[in-house]
N, C-alpha and C positions, 0 to 999 in steps of 0.2 A: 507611711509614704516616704519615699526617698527624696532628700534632697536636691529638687529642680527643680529649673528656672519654668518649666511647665504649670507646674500646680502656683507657682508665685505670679506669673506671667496671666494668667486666668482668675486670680483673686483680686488683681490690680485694677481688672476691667471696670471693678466696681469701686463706690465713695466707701470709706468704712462707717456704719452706723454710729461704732462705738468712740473712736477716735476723731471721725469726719477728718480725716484724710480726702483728698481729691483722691479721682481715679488718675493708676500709675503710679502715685509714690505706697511706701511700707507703711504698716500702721506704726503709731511713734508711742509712748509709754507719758506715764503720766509726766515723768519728769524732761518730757522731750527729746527722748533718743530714739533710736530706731530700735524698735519691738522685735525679741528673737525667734517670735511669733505671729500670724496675723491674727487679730480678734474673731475669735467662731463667728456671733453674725455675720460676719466680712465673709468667710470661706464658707456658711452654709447659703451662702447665696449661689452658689457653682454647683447646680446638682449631683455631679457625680464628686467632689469635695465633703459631702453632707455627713457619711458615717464617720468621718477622718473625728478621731480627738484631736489633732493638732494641724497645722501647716505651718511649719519653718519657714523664717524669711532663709533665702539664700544667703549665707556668708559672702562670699567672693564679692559681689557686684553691689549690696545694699547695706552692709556694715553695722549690723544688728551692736547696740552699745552704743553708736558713735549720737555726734548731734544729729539730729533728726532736718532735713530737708527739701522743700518738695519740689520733686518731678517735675519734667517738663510736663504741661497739660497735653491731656487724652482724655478722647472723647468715652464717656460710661457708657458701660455696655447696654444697650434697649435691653425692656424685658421681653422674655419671649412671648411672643403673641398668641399661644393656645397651650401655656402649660397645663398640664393638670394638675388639678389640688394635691394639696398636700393631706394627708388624712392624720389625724395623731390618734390610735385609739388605745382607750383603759379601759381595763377590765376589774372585777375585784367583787372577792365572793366573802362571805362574815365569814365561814370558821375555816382550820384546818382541815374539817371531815369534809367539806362543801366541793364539788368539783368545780373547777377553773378552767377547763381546756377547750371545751366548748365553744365559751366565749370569747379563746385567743384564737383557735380556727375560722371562727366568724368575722372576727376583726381584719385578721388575715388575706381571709379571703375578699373582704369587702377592700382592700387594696391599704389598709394602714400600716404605716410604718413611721416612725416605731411605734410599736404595743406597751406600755407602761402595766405594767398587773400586780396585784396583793393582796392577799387573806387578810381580812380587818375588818373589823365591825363599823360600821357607818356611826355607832354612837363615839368609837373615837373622834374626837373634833380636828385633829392634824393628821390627813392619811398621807405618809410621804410620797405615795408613787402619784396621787392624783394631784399632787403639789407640782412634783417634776413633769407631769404628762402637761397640765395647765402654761407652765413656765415654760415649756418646751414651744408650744403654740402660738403664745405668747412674742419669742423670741420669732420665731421665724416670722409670725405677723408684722415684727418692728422691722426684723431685716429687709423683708420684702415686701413692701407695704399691698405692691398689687399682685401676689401670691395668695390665692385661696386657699383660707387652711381651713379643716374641717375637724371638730372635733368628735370623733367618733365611739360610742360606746352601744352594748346590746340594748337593754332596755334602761328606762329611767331611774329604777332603783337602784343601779352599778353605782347612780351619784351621790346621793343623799338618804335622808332618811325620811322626810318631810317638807311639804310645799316651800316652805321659807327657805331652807337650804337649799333646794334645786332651783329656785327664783334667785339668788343670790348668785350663787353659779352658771345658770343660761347669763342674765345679768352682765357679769362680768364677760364672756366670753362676747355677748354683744358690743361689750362696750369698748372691748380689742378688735371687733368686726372679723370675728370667727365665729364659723358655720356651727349648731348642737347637732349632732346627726345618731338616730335612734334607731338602729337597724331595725328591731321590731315595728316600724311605724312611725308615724307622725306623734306630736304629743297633741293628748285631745283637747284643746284649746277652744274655751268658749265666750262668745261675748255678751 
């Protein structure tokens, strides 16, 4: 993305999660200068901002290095009043020989983005992409706290291997207050 006062002018509308910056001033760095960068949750808060790796503060007018100080106050931007969720969906099939397309056209189609995917045996204990899919969800849950995000995968086995492992993980995403979502179906849940 090119350097303007546009993409910087639309990240400001918001507080920063990470540095809690007021809205209007630049995100400041740990050691209190003005960041040469804004913090991602900051800028994935601006939907069309979201696939960006980075946003530039602007040189000229906010002085990225210098000491850090804040803005005259501005009002944070409301949230919008009928966004739609966010979807994050993983896929992930045990071998090489196993097909995986399937289940990223389903996800696709079911409206997520991004698709996190990888061939990996559920008995590994660290799958990295369901790490970053988790983490991803995760953040955007803390950026925006009343942002529905959904976590979405085909069926229940894409997660785990066994009831403790998928109860640990529904578990966790509950307890971020993100949605589990099973395109197969509901999970059969009994009391």
């Amino acid at each position: 993305m090119p350097e303007t006062a546009e993409p910087a002018a639309t990240v400001e509308q918001f507080d920063c999660p990470t540095c809690e910056v007021p809205a209007g001033s630049t995100c400041r760095t740990r050691g209190g200068k003005v960041a040469p960068k804004y913090h991602t949750p900051r800028f994935m808060l601006v939907p069309q901002l979201r696939a960006e790796l980075e946003v530039k503060t602007p040189p000229a007018d906010r002085g990225p290095g210098r000491a850090w100080e804040k803005s005259p106050a501005v009002d944070a931007a409301a949230p919008e009043a009928a966004t739609k969720p966010t979807r994050v969906g993983y896929a992930r099939c045990s071998t090489a020989q196993q097909e995986l397309q399937s289940q990223l056209d389903a996800l696709v189609e079911a409206g997520c983005d991004p698709v996190f995917s990888e061939k990996i045996s559920t008995r590994v204990k660290v799958r990295p992409e369901l790490v970053k899919a988790m983490d991803f969800a995760r953040t955007i849950k803390k950026a925006v706290p009343h942002q529905r995000v959904i976590f979405t995968v085909q069926e229940m086995k894409r997660l785990g291997r066994g009831a403790a492992e998928l109860l640990i993980i529904a578990e966790d995403l509950r307890h971020h207050d993100i949605q589990l979502e099973l395109l197969t179906g509901p999970l059969p849940w009994r009391r």
